[in-house]
C-alpha positions as CSV (number, residue, x, y, z in Angstrom):
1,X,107.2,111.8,70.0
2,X,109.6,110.7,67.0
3,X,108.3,108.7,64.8
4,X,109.2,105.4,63.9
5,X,111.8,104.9,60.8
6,X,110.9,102.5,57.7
7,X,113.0,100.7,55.8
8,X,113.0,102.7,52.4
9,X,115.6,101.8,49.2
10,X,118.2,105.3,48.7
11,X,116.0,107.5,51.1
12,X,115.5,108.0,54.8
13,X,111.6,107.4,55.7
14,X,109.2,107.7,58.7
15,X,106.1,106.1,58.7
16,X,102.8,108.6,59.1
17,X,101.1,108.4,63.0
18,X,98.2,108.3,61.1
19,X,98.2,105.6,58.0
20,X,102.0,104.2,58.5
21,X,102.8,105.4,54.8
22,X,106.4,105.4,54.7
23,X,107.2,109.2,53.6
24,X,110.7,111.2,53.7
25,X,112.2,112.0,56.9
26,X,111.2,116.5,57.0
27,X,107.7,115.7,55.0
28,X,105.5,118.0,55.6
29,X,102.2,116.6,54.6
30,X,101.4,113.3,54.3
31,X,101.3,112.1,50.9
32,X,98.3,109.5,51.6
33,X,96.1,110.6,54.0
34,X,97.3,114.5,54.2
35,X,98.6,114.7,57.9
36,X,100.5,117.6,58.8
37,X,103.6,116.6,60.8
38,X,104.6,119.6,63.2
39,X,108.0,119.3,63.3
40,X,108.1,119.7,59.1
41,X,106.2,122.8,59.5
42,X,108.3,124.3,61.8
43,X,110.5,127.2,60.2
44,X,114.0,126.4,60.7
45,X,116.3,129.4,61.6
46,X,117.9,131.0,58.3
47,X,121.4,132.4,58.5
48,X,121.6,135.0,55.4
49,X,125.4,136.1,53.6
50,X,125.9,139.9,53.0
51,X,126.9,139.3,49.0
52,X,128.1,142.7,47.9
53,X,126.9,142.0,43.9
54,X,128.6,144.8,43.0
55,X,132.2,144.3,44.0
56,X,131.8,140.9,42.5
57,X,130.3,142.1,39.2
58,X,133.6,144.6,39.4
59,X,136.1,141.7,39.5
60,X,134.4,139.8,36.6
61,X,134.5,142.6,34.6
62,X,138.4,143.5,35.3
63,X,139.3,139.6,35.1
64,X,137.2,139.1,31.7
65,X,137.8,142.1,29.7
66,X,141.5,141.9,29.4
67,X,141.8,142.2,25.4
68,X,144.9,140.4,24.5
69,X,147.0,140.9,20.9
70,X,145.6,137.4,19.9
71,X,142.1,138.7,21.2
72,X,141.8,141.7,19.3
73,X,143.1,139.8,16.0
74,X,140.3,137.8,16.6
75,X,137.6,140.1,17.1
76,X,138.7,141.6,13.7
77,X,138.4,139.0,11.7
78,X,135.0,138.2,13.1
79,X,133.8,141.4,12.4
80,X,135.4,140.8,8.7
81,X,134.0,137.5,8.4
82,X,130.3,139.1,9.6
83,X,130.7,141.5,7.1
84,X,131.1,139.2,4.5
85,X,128.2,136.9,5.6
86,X,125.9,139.6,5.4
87,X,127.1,140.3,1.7
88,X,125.8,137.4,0.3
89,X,122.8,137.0,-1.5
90,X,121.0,135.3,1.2
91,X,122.6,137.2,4.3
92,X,123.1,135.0,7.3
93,X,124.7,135.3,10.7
94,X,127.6,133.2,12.8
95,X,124.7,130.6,13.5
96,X,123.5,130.2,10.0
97,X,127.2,130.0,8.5
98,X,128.0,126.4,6.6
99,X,131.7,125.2,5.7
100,X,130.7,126.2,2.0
101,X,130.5,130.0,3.5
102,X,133.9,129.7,5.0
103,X,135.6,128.4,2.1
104,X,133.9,130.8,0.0
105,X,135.1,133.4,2.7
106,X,138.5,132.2,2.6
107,X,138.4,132.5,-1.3
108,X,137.7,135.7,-1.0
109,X,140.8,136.5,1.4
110,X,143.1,135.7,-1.0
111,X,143.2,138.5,-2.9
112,X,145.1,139.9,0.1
113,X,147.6,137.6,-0.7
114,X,151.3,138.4,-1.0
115,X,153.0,134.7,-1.8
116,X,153.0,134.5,-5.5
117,X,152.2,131.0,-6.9
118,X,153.5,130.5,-10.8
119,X,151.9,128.0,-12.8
120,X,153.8,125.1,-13.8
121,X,154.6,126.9,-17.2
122,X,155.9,129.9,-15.8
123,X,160.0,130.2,-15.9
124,X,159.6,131.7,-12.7
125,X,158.5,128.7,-10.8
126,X,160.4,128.0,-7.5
127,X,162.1,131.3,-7.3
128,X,161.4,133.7,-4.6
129,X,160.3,137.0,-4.6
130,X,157.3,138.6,-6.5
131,X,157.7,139.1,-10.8
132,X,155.7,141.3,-13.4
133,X,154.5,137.4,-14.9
134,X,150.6,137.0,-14.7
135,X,150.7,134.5,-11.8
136,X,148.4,135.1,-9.3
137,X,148.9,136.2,-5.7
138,X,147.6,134.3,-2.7
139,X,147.2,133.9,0.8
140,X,150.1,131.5,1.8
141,X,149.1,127.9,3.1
142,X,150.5,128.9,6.4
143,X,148.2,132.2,6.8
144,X,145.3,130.0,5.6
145,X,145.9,127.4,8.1
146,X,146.2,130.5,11.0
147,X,142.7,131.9,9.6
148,X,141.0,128.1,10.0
149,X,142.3,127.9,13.4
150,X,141.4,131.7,14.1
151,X,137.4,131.0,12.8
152,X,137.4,127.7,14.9
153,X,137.9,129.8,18.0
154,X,135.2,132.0,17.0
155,X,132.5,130.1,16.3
156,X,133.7,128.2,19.4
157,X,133.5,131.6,21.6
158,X,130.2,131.6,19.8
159,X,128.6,127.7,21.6
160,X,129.0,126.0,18.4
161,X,131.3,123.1,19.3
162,X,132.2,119.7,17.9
163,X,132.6,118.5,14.3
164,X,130.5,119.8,11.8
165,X,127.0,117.6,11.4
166,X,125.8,118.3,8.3
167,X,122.9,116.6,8.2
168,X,121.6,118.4,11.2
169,X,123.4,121.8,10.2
170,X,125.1,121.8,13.9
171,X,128.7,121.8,15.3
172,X,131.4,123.9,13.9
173,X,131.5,124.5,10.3
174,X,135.5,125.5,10.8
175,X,135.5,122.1,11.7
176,X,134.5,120.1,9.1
177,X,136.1,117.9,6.2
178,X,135.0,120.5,3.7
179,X,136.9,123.4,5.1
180,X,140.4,120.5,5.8
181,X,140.2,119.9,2.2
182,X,140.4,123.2,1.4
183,X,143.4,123.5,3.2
184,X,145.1,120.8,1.3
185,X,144.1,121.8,-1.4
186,X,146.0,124.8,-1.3
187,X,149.2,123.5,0.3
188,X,149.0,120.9,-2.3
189,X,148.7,123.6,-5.1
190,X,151.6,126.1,-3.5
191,X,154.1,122.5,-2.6
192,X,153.7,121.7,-6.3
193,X,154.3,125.6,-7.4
194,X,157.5,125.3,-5.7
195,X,156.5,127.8,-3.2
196,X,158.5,127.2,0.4
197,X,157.2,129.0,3.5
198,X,158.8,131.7,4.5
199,X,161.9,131.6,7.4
200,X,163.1,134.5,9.6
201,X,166.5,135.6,8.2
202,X,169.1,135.3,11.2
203,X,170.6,138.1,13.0
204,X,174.4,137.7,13.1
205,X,176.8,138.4,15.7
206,X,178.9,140.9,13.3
207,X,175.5,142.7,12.3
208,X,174.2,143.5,15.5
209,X,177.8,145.4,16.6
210,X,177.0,147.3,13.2
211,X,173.5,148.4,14.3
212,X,174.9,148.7,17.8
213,X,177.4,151.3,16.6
214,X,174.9,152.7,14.3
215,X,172.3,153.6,17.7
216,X,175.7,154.6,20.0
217,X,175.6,157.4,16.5
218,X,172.2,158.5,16.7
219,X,172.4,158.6,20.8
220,X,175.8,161.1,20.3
221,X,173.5,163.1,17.7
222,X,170.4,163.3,19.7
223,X,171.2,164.6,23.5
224,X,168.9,167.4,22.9
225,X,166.3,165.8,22.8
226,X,165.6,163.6,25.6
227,X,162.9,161.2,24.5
228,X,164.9,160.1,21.9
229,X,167.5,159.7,23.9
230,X,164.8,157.5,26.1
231,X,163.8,155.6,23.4
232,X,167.3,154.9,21.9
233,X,168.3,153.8,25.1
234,X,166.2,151.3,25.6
235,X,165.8,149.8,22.1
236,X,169.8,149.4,22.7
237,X,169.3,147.2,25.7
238,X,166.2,145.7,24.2
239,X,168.2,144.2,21.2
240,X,171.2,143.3,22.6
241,X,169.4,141.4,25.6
242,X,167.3,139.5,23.1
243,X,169.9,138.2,21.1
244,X,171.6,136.4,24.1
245,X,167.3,135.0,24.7
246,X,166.3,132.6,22.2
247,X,162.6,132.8,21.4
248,X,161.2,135.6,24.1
249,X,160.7,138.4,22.0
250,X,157.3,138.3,23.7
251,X,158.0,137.6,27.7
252,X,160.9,140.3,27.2
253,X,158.7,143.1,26.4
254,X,157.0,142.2,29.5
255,X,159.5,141.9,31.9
256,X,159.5,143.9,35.3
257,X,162.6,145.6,37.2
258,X,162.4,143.9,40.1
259,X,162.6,140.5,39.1
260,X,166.1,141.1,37.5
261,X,168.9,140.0,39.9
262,X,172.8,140.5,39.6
263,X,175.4,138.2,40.1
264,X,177.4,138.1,43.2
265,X,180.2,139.6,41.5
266,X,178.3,141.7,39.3
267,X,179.4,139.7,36.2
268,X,176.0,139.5,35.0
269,X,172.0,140.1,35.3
270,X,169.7,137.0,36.5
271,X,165.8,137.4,35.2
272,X,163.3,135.8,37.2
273,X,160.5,135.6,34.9
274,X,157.3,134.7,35.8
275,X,154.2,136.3,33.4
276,X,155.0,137.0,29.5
277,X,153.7,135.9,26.3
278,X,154.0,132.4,26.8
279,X,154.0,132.4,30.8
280,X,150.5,132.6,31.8
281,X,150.6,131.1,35.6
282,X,152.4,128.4,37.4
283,X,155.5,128.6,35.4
284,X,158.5,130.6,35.2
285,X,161.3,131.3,33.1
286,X,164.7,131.8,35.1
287,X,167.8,133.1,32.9
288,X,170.8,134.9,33.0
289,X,173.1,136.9,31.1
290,X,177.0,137.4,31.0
291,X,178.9,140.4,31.5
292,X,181.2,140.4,28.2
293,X,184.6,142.7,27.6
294,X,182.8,143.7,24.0
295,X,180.8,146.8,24.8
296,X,179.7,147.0,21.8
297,X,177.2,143.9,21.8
298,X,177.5,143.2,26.0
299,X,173.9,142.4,27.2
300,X,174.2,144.0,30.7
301,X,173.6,147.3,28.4
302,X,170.5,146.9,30.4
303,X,172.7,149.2,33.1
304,X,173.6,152.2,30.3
305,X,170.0,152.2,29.7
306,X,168.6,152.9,33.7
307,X,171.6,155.0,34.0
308,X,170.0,157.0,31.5
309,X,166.1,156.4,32.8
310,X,167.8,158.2,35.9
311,X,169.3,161.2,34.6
312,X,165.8,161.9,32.9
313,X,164.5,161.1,36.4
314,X,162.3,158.2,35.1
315,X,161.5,156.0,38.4
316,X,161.5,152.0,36.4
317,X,162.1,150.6,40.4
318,X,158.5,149.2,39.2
319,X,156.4,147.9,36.9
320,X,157.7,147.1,33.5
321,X,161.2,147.3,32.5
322,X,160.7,148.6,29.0
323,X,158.0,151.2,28.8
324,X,155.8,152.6,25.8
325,X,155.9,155.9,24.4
326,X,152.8,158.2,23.1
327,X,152.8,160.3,20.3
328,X,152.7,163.5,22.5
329,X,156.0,162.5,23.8
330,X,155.2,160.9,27.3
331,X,156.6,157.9,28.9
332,X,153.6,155.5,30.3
333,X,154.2,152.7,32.5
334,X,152.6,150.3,29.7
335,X,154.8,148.0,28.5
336,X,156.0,147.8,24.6
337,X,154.5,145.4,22.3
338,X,156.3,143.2,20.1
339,X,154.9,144.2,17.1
340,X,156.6,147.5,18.0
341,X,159.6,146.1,18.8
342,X,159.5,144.6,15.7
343,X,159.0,147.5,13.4
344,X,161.7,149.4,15.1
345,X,164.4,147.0,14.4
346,X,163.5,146.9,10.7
347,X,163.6,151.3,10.7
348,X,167.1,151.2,12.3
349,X,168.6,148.4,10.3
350,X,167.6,150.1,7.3
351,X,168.9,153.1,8.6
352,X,172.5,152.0,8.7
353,X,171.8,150.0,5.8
354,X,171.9,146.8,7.1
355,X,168.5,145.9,6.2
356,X,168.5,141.7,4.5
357,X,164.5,141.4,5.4
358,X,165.6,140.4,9.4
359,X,162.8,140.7,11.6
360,X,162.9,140.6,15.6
361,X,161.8,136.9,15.8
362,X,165.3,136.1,13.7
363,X,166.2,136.0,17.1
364,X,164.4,133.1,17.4
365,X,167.8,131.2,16.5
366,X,171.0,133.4,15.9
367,X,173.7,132.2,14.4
368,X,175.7,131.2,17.5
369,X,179.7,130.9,16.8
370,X,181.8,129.6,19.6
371,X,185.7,130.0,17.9
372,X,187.7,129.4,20.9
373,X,186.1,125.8,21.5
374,X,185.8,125.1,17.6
375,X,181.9,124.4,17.5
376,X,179.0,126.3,16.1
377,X,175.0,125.9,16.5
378,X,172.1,127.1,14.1
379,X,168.9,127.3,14.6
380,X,167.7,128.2,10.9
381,X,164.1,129.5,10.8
382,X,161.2,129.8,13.0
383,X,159.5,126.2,13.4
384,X,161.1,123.9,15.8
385,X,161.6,120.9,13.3
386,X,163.9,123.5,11.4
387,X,166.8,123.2,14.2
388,X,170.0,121.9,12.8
389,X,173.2,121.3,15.0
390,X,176.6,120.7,13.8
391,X,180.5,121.1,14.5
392,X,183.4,122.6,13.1
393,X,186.4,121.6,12.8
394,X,188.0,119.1,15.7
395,X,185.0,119.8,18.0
396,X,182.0,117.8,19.0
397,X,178.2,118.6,18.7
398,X,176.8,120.8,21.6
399,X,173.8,123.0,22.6
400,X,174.5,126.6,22.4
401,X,173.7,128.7,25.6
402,X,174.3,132.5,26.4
403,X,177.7,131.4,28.4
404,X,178.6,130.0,25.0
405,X,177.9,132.7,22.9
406,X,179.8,134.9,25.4
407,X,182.7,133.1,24.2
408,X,182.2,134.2,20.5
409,X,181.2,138.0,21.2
410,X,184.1,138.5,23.3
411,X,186.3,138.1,20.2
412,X,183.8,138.2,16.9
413,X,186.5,138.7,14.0
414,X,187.2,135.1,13.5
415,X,183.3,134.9,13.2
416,X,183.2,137.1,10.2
417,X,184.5,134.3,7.7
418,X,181.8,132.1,9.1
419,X,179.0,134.3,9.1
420,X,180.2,135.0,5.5
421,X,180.2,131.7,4.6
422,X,176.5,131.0,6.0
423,X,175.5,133.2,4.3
424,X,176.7,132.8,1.0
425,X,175.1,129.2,1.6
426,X,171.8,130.3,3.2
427,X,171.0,132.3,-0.2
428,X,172.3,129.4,-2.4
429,X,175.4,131.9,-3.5
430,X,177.4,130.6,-6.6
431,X,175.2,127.8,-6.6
432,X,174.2,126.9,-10.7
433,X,171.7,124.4,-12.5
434,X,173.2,120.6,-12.3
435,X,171.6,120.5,-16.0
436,X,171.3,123.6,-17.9
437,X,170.3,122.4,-20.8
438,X,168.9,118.9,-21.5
């Protein structure tokens, strides 16, 4: 028979037939007097799951050991930062590491340094570039401030989190006021040396018809050999499609053929982008680009260069767009890296001797001329606090797009003056001392 229910605070009970102490509903023994209630030793029916462990242990291992750039930067300056540790004197580990060990550490980078800081005696102060004057060469506030952030994440990765706790030795030692002051410390020493941080050097519209006329060269004297021809092709495409992108160096060298679209009238490409450097799920990036009548610069070059994968009989209907090349002179289906990109657009502008220290993320902000509606935009550098935004002549202030810019390619000699003029400004041209000589 059940038994009776009593009144119990957070817990159903059920008195015992034998002493009335109130125990939980499925006891099995009585916790007073030891009865054994029947019903709680009665083995309730088990329905087991088939759990294939090693199918699951397979998809943890593909999801977890994709190595990204950022990763494998990561794991080399823990390995550097191990090395050192172990140097000392009194070796220690990641878990024995103080903020005095990480400034010491960060001490010790500098000599791998390349910004120049001139003491406040030096005639050189507040010039850029690198002199034969004794001034020593350091890591620049910027890098130092990247390497802070980097050794946070590791010794996060490595379950020591919070602020640093001195008194206890616990927390993250990349985290504490020790290691912040040593950071100001140093931009405070490099502000007051005149040194400025570094900005990407704009790509202009007149420049990149040079170096597209200088790879239309190299793809005439090249058709013997076809992965030259390949990789000509698509560096072509690669740079003239980036200029008319803003800052996507990164998703670009990601992007897959079939999300690109073309326009009902085929006057232009429309990229559907949806995983890239700084797409990483839920978001997309949807963009397009304009057929223009100057060959030489038109984006939609993008068709010149599958035109080309086809004749080589290179199937890019999938996977990515832009593929890698090997040393043994086969195309993968990886796609390039933007550090790759990068160095190849410094090789070709030297090539044709166009080389002014431009980098592939000086298309972070190019130099964007619109002559036929009197109005210009510039984004000057690579920080976002850097943009500046001004007219010309009778027109108002407006935000550049890639229909803009169409505008100014179409027709880029009037642009030539401008460019000139920017820069002539932008490397302080003609510019002399307000007092020479006090």
């Amino acid at each position: 028979m059940p038994l009776c229910v009593v009144p119990r605070i957070w817990l159903p009970a059920v008195a015992c037939p034998n002493c009335s102490y109130p125990n939980d509903h499925a006891f099995r023994f009585c916790q007073q007097c030891g009865y054994a209630h029947r019903c709680g030793l009665t083995a309730q029916p088990e329905t087991l799951l088939h759990v294939d462990l090693p199918s699951v242990d397979a998809r943890i291992t593909q999801l977890f050991d994709r190595e990204s750039v950022y990763d494998r930067q990561k794991s080399r300056l823990s390995d550097l930062l191990l090395q050192f540790l172990r140097s000392l004197p009194v070796p220690k580990d990641l878990m024995s590491a103080t903020p005095l060990d990480l400034v010491c550490f960060l001490v010790w980078k500098d000599k791998t340094g390349t910004t120049q800081v001139h003491s406040m005696s030096c005639p050189h102060q507040g010039l850029k570039g690198s002199f034969s004057c004794e001034c020593t060469f350091r890591l620049a506030a910027g890098t130092v401030d990247s390497l802070i952030g980097n050794l946070r994440t590791i010794f996060k990765a490595n379950d020591c989190v919070g602020d640093w706790e001195g008194g206890f030795g616990l927390g993250n030692p990349a985290a504490s006021l020790l290691v912040s002051k040593y950071l100001k410390c140093v931009k405070e020493e490099q502000a007051a040396a005149g040194v400025v941080p570094q900005q990407a050097i704009p790509l202009f519209v007149d420049k990149l018809a040079r170096l597209a006329d200088h790879m239309d060269s190299r793809l005439v004297a090249c058709q013997d050999d076809p992965l030259q021809t390949y990789i000509l092709a698509r560096d072509q495409a690669f740079f003239k499609t980036l200029f008319f992108l803003e800052d996507r160096l990164g998703d670009l060298a990601h992007v897959r053929t079939n999300e690109i679209l073309c326009f009902p009238n085929d006057d232009g490409l429309l990229f559907n982008h949806t995983w890239g450097k700084t797409l990483r799920g839920g978001n997309l990036y949807l963009f397009g680009i304009r057929r223009c009548s100057n060959t030489r610069i038109c984006p939609v070059a993008i068709e010149g260069y599958i035109s080309t994968s086809r004749v080589m009989q290179i199937d890019l209907s999938q996977g990515c767009l832009f593929r890698l090349t090997t040393a043994q002179g086969t195309i993968t289906d990886l796609s390039v890296s933007s550090e790759a990109m990068n160095c190849r657009l410094k090789t070709y502008l030297r090539e044709a001797g166009l080389d002014e220290r431009e980098m592939a993320h000086s298309y972070l902000g190019p130099f964007w001329i619109c002559v036929g509606r009197c109005y210009e935009s510039c984004w000057v550098g690579t920080r976002p606090h850097s943009v500046l935004l001004y007219a010309i002549g009778e027109g108002s202030l407006h935000d550049s797009t890639s229909a803009l810019m169409a505008a100014a390619v179409d027709d880029p000699e009037p642009v030539t003056a401008l460019t000139k003029l920017y820069q002539d400004l932008n490397a302080v041209k003609d510019f002399v001392l307000a007092f020479p000589s006090l």
